[in-house]
Residue, then its C-alpha position, 0 to 999 in steps of 0.5 A: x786483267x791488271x786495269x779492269x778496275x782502273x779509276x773505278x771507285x769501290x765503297x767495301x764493306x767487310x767485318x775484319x776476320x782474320x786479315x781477308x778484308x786486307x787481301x780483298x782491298x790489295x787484290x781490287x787495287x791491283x786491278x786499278x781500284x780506289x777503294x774506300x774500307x770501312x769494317x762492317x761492325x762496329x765493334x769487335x769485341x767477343x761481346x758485341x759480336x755475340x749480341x749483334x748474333x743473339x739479338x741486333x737489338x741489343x746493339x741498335x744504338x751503337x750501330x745507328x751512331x757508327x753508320x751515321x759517322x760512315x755515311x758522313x765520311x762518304x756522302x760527297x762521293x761517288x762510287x762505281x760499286x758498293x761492295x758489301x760482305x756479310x751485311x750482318x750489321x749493316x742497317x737497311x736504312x744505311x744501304x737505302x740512302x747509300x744507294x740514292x746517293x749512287x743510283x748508277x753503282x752496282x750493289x752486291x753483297x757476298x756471304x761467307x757464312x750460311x744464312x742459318x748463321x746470319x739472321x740479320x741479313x735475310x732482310x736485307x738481300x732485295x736492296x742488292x743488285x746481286x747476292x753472292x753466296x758460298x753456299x749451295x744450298x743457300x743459294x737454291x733456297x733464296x735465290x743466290x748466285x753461287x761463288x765460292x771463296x778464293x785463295x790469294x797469292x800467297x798459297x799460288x807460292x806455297x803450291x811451288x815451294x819445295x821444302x821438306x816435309x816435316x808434318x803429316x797432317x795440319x790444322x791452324x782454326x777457331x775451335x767450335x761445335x764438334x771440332x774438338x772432338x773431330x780434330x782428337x779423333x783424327x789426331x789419335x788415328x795419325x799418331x796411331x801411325x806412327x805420323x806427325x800432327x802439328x795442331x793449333x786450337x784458338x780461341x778467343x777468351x779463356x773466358x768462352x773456354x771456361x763457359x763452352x767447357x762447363x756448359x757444353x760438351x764441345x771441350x770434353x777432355x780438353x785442357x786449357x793448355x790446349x788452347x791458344x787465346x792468342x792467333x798464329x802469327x801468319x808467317x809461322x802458319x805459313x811456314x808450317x803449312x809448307x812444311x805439311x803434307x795434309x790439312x785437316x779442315x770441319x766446317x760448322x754442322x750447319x754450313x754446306x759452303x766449303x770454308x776459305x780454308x779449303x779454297x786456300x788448300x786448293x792454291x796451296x796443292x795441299x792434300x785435305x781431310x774434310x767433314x764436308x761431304x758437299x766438296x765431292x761434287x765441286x769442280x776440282x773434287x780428286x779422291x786421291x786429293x781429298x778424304x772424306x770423313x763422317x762426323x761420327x765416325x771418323x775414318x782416315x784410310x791409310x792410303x789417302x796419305x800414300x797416294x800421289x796429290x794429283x794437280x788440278x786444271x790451271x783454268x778451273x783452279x784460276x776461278x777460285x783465284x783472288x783475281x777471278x773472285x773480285x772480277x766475277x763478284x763485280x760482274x766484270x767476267x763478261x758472258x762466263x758462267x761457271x757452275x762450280x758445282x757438279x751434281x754426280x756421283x764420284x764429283x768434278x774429276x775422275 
């Protein structure tokens, strides 16, 4: 696999979302890529995100200016793929012109959040070659072809750490809808019993706490000094999942995709609490590997914790790899089709 991409040219665009843009470009350069990167927003700002959600409108101009300064950095050149994530602010007159000028690239565009989510891009899907999705209901609802997310190398070296386990359960994410309220249940369950919780609750502004905390219920009974403002440098939450048997992960109430979070567990060899009732039908499901809760009730079986984490098939936990990911993306798998996704009771393995 190390030079299927050798020479080819790669045009990616990608909002900056933690640091899975730069894993993306390291995992397409290792392959042989040159890859141009541009963020696919044009500010990051907590406010300009909010208004490029509420209405696009508001922030037509600030995007026009940006894709016209991009498409004057790149109109010489030719490209072999154009690679796009999410597409949420790319205007289509951008991905007209981008593919005039490179009529032989394919174009695909993949999607990590629902489509309730993203408005802004339903418009857009028929000008791509192909529109990955990790959602399955999105995906049968519009016509997408399903792709799930991946894990990077560095959780393939968590799997094979050995270190001692200090905490029970783990969780390290932004703090949205009902989380809060999920995370405190569990947590009161695990300390109930007498096991250790390591949690870190971020988000973005003490700003957004102050308004989600007076005109919400999402922080009911919550403190400030519960809440981070600042992210977990990546080798402290590194070193802390080692040290972790089990993660705590709840998807947004509208998201059916499993979250990058949970594809990262699978590399890692984590055990997983999930919200996420999807999961029990994906290749790699195992009961004794994950636990299953409900929103409204929250209800972790001591056993789960007791049971031994069963390993998964190498060749299906290799399709979830940042390798496979950009190779199957990029239509580079050859005849391969995977479906992924096993609609029976009792999920991918017995």
């Amino acid at each position: 696999m190390e030079c299927l991409l050798k020479n080819k040219k790669i045009l990616f665009l990608c909002p900056l979302f933690f640091n899975y843009h730069k894993k993306l470009i390291n995992a397409m350069e290792s392959l042989g890529a040159e890859v141009d990167f541009f963020d696919e927003r044009p500010s990051n700002t907590v406010i300009s995100k909010a208004l490029l959600r509420i209405n696009r409108n508001l922030v037509t101009v600030q995007i026009k200016k940006y894709y016209e300064e991009i498409f004057a950095a790149i109109k010489d050149k030719k490209y072999d793929y154009i690679f796009i994530c999410q597409a949420e602010a790319t205007p289509k007159s951008f991905l007209i012109n981008i593919k005039m000028l490179n009529s032989n690239a394919k174009m695909v565009l993949m999607l990590w959040d629902s489509v309730a989510n993203k408005v802004n891009t339903i418009e857009k899907l028929e000008l791509f070659d192909e529109v990955f999705s990790f959602d399955k209901k999105d995906c049968d609802q519009f016509g997408l072809t399903f792709r799930p997310l991946f894990f990077d190398e560095e959780y393939e070296r968590i799997a094979k750490e050995k270190a001692k386990l200090v905490y029970d359960l783990f969780f390290v994410g932004t703090v949205h809808s009902d989380r809060y309220k999920i995370l405190m249940d569990v947590k009161q369950q695990f300390e109930k019993n007498k096991l250790q919780v390591f949690y870190f609750l971020y988000i973005p502004s003490k700003l957004m706490y102050y308004q989600r905390k007076l005109f919400s219920s999402e922080l009911k009974g919550s403190q400030i000094n519960d809440i981070s403002f600042v992210g977990m440098p990546s080798g402290q939450l590194t070193d802390k999942l080692i040290q972790s048997k089990a993660v705590v992960d709840i998807q947004h109430p509208k998201q059916t995709g499993l979250t990058m979070r949970t594809i990262e567990m699978l590399g890692a060899n984590k055990k997983m609490i999930t919200t996420n009732t999807d999961i029990q039908y994906y290749d790699f499901y195992h009961p004794n590997n994950i636990c299953i809760v409900e929103r409204e009730n929250v209800v972790v079986s001591t056993e789960f914790m007791t049971t031994p984490y069963v390993t998964v098939d190498e060749k299906v936990k290799e399709r979830y790899s940042i390798t496979y990911f950009i190779l199957n993306v990029l239509g580079l798998t050859g005849n391969e089709k995977h479906n992924f996704y096993i609609e029976k009771s009792g999920g991918g393995q017995e």
